[in-house]
C-alpha positions in Angstrom: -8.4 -83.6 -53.9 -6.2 -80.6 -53.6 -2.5 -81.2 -52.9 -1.5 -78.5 -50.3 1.5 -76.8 -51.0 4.8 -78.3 -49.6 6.4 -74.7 -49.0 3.6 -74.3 -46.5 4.1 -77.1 -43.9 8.1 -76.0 -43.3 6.5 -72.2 -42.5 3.8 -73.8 -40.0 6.2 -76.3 -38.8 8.5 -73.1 -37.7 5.7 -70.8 -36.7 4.6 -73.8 -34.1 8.5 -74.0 -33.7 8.6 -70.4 -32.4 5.3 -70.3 -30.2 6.4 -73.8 -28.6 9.6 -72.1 -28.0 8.1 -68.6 -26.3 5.6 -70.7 -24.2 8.2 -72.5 -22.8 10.2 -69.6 -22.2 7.2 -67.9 -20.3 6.2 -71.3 -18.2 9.9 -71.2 -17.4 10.2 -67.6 -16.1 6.7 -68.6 -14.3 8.8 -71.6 -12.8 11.6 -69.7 -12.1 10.0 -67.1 -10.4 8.0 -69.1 -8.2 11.0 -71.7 -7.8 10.9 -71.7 -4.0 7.7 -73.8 -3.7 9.6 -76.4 -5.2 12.0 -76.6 -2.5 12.1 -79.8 -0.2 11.4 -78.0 3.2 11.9 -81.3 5.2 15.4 -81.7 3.8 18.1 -81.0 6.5 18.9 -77.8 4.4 15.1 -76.3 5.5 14.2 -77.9 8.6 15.6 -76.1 10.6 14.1 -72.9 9.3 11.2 -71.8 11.1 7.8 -71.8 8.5 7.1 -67.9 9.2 10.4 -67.7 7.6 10.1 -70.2 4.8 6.8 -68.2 4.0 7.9 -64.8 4.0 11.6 -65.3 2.9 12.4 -66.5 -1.0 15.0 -68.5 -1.4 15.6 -68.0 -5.2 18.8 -65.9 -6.3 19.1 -64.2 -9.5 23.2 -63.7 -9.7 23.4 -61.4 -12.9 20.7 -58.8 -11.1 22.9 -55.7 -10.0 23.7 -54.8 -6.4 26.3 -51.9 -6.0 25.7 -49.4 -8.3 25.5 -46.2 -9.0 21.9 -45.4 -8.7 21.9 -47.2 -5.3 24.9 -45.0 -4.0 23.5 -42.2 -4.6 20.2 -42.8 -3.1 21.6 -44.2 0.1 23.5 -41.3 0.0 20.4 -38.7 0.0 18.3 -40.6 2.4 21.5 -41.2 4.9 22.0 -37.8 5.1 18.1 -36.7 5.3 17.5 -39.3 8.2 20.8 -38.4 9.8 19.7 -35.6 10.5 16.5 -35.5 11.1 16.7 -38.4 13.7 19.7 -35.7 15.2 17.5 -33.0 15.4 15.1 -35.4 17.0 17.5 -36.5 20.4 17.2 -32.6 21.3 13.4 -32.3 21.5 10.8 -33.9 23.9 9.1 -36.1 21.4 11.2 -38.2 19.2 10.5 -38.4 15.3 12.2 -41.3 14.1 13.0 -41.7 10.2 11.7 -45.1 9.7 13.2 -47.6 7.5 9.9 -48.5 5.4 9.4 -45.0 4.9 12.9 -45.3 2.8 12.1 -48.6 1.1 8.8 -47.0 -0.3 10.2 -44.0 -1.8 13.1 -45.6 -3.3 11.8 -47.7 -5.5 10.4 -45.1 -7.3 13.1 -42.9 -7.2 15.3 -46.3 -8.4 13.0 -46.7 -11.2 13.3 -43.4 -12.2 16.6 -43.0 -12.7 16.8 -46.3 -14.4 15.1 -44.6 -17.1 16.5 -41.6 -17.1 20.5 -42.1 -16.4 22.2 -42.7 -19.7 24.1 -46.1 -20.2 27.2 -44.7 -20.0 30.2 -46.4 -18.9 32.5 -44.5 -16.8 36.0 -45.3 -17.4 38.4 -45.7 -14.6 40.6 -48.8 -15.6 39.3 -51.6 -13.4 37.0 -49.4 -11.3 35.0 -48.8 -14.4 31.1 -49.1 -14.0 27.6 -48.1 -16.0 25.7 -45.2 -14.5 22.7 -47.5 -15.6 23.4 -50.9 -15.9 19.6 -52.0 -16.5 16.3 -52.4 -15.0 15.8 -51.4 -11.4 16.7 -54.2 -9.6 15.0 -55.5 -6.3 18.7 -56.1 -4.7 19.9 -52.4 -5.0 16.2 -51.6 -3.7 17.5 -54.1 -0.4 20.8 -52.1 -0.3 19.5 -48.4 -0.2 17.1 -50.0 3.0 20.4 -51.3 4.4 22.0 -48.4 4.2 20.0 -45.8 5.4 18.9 -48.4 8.2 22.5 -48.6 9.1 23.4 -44.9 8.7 20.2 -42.3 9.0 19.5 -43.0 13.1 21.5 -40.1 14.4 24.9 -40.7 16.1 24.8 -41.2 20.0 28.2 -40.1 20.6 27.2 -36.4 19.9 26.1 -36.2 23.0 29.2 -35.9 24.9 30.1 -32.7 22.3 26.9 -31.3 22.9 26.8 -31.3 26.6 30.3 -30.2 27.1 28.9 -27.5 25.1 26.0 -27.3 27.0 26.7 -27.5 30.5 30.5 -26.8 30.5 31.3 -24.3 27.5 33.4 -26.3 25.6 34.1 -26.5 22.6 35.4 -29.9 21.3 37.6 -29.6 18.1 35.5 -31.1 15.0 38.0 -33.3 13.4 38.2 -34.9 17.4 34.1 -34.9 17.4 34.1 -36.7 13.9 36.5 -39.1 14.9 34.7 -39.9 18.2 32.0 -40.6 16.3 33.5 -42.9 13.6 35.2 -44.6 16.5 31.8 -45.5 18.0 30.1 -46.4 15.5 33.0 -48.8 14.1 33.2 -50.5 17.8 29.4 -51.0 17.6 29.4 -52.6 14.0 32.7 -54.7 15.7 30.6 -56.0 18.6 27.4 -56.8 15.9 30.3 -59.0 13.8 31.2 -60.4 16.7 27.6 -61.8 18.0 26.4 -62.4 14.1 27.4 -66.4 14.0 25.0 -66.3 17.2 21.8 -64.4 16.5 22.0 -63.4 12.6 23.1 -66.8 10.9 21.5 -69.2 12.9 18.1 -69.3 11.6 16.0 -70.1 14.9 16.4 -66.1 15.7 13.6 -64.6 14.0 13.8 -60.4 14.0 10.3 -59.8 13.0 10.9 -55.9 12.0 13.4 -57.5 9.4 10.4 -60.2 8.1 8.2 -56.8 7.6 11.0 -55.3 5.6 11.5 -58.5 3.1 7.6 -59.0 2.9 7.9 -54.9 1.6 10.6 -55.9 -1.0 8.8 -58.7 -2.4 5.3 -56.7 -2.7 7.0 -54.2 -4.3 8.8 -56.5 -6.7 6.3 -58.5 -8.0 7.0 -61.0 -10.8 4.0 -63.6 -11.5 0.2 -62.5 -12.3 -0.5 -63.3 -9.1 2.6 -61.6 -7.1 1.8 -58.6 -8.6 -2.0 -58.8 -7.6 -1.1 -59.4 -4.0 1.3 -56.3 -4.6 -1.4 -54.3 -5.7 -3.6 -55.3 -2.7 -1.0 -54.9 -0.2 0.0 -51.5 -1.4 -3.6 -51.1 -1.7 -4.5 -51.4 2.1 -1.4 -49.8 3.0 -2.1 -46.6 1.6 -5.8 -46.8 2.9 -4.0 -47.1 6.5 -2.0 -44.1 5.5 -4.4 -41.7 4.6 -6.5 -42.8 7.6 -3.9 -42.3 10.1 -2.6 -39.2 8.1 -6.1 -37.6 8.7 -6.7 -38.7 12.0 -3.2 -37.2 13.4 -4.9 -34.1 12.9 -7.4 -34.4 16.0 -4.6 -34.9 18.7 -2.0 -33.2 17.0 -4.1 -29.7 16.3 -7.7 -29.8 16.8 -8.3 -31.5 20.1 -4.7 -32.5 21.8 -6.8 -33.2 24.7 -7.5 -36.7 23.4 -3.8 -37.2 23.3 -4.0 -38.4 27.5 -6.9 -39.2 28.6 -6.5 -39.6 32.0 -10.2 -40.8 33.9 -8.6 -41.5 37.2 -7.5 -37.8 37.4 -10.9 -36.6 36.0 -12.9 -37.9 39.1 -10.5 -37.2 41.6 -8.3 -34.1 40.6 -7.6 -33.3 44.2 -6.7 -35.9 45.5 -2.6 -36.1 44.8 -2.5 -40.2 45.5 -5.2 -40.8 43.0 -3.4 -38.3 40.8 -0.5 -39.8 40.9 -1.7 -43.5 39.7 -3.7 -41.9 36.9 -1.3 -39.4 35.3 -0.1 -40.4 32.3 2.9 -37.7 32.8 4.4 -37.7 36.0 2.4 -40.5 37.2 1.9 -44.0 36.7 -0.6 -44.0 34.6 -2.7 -46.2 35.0 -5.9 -46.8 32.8 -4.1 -43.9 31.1 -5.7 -43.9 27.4 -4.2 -42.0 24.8 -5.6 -41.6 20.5 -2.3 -39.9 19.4 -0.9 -42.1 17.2 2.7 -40.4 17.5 2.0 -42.3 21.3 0.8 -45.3 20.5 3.2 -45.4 17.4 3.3 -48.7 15.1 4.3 -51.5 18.2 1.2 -52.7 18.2 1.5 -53.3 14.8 4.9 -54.8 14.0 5.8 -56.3 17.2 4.4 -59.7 17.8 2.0 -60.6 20.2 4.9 -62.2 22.6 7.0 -59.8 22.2 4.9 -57.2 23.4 3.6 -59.4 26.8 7.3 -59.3 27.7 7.4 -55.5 27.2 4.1 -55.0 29.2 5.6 -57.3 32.2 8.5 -55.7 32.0 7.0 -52.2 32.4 5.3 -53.1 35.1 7.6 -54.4 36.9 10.3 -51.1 36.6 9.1 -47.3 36.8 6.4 -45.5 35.2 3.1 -44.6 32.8 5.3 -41.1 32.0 7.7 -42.9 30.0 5.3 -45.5 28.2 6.6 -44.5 25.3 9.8 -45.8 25.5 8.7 -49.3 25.9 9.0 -49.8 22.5 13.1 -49.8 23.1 14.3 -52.5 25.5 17.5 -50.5 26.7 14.7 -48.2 27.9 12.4 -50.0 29.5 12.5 -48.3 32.9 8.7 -47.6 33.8 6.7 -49.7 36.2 3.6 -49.7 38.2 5.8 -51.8 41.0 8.8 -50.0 42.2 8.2 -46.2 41.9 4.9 -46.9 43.4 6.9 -48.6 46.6 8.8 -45.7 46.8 6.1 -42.8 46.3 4.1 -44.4 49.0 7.0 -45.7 51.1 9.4 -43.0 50.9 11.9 -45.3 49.9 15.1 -43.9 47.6 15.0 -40.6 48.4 11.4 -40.2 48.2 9.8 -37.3 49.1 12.8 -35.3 49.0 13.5 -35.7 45.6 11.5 -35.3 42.8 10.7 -38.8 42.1 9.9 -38.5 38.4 12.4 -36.0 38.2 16.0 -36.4 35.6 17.9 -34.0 37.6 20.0 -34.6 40.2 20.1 -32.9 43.8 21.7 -32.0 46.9 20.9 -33.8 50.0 18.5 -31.5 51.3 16.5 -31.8 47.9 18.0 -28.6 46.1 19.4 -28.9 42.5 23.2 -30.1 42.2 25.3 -26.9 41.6 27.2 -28.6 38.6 28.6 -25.5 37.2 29.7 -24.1 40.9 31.8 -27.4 40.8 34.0 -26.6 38.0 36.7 -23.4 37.8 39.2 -22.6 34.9 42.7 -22.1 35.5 45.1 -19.8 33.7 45.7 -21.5 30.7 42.2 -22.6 30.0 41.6 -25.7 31.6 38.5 -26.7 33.6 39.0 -28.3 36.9 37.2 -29.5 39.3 37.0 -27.3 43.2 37.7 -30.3 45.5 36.8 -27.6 48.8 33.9 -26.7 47.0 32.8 -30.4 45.8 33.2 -30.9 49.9 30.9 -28.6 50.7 28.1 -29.6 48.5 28.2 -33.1 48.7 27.5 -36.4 46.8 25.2 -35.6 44.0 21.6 -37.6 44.4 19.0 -38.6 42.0 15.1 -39.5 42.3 14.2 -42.7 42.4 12.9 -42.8 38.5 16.2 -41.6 37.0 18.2 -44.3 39.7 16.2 -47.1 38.4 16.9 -45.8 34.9 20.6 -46.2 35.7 20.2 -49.5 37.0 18.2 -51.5 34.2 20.2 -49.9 31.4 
């Protein structure tokens, strides 16, 4: 018999060594990045956490991963100032073109992995300030942050509209450094009043925001770990660009080749002269009923995010207010004005106004039905100042609104 030599069994004793070692290693990266299945949902910690959450939402933390860096500054940066101002370009035209968030947290990640590969590691030194222009691997949590921030800071500003009507309607000119700090002031009072109701409807975890579960499901596709987390990526992204490119190349019947299709009104068709029939058909000006439209910039992606009880109480609350004109707006509660209940009552009953002012009409009028004179209302004295003519304002009147625009007032 032949004595194997005893050199050998202390290499294959640390070869098995080393492979027992790495298996473990990858069965405990598989562990860990799966951990959350292992959590005791019926413990008081989870049990109060609805299971949409608790299936969409991970609960595992990596601490070391970077947050606040560099690369994540300056991409919330770009796409801030992108989105800014397209979604401010957007408040001055008919149709609004929003910068959605997803469309950021998709063409980050790329741009984050870019740069991660590209940026030197260089430290910068400022004394305790001091950070790496590329700390390491793109990491999933500065992905979350560049979504926060252009969520937070790319949807226009609302309080340029008192600038831009002063402009507008009156000729002034508001000084820029009092615009800019108008605008910081709202914007700091509305993040104030979001602090304020957070304990209430962010940190008690009864409140689901279902646009928020999309956004985290998104993160986690994209950041696939495990064999299998990465498949379901890869089918997810998958489908998702398959919608794209549909609904890319379909846009291009309503939006160029046939922009009939974008209201199809059939009420109308059968009865164009008849103005009552008319008016429960149209889809502009009207209420709009079994108004149908293929543009997808109309029907926009509601249907899609929104859940199904979420968009009942939208439905009942449109019907209940103004009209099929502004069925777009639906999608934003502080705008949900249009009915098939009350501007019908006062079309056909004359009620508020009705006839004499336009009913769907955003202007406001004179008693007798003719448009308010605002700019007859105001004079400038000698050093500049704009007044208002008190004899003048006498003569004219209280101003009046159609009965669209005073329900507007009302629910918002």
């Amino acid at each position: 018999m032949t004595e194997r030599p005893a050199q050998v069994e202390p290499a294959t004793e640390k070869l098995q060594s080393t492979e027992a070692k790495e298996l473990g290693s990858i069965e405990s990266k598989e562990v860990d990045s799966s951990s959350e299945s292992n959590y005791d949902f019926e413990s008081a910690e989870f049990k109060n956490i609805p299971e949409l959450v608790r299936t969409v939402v991970g609960f595992e933390d990596d601490p070391s991963l970077p947050v606040i860096t560099f690369r994540s500054i300056v991409l919330s940066a770009i796409f801030c100032a992108i989105g800014s101002v397209i979604s401010q370009l957007s408040y001055f035209r008919t149709t609004y073109a929003p910068f959605p968030v997803f469309f950021v947290i998709l063409a980050s990640d790329p741009l984050g992995r870019f740069l991660a590969r590209v940026l030197p590691n260089y430290k910068v030194p400022l004394g305790r300030y001091s950070f790496s222009l590329n700390p390491g691997p793109w990491s999933t949590k500065e992905h979350a942050i560049v979504g926060l921030a252009a969520n937070a800071g790319s949807q226009g500003q609302w309080a340029t509209f008192l600038p831009t009507n002063a402009a507008l309607y009156y000729d002034l000119t508001m000084n820029p450094a009092v615009a800019l700090f108008f605008g910081w002031g709202a914007s700091l009072l509305g993040f104030a009043f979001a602090a304020m109701v957070r304990p209430l409807l962010i940190d008690d975890p009864e409140f689901i925001f279902p646009l928020s579960l999309q956004q985290v499901a998104l993160y986690r596709s994209m950041d696939g770990r495990t064999k299998g987390d990465q498949q379901r990526a890869r089918d997810q992204m998958k489908m998702f660009w398959i919608v794209v490119l549909g609904t890319f190349i379909w846009q291009f019947l309503p939006e160029f080749l046939f922009p009939f299709v974008a209201s199809l009104a059939p009420l109308c068709w059968f009865a164009s002269r008849n103005h009552n029939v008319n008016f429960i058909g149209a889809g502009r000006g009207g209420m709009g009923l079994l108004n149908i439209t293929l543009d997808w910039s109309n029907i926009t992606s509601t249907v899609i995010t929104y859940p199904y009880s979420v968009q009942v109480i939208i439905f009942v609350t449109f019907v209940m207010t103004v009209s099929g004109s502004q069925i777009l707006v639906c999608r934003q509660f502080s705008n949900i004005l249009q009915c098939w209940i009350l501007i019908p009552i006062a079309y056909f009953g004359k009620l508020w106004g009705s006839p004499t002012y336009d009913i769907m009409s955003n202007q406001v009028f004179q008693k007798n039905g003719s448009v308010y004179p605002l700019n007859d209302l105001i004079y400038v004295d000698s050093s500049g100042m704009q007044h208002v003519n008190g004899t003048k304002y006498d003569e004219v009147g209280l101003a009046y609104s159609g009965a669209q625009y005073t329900w507007q007032i009302f629910m918002v």
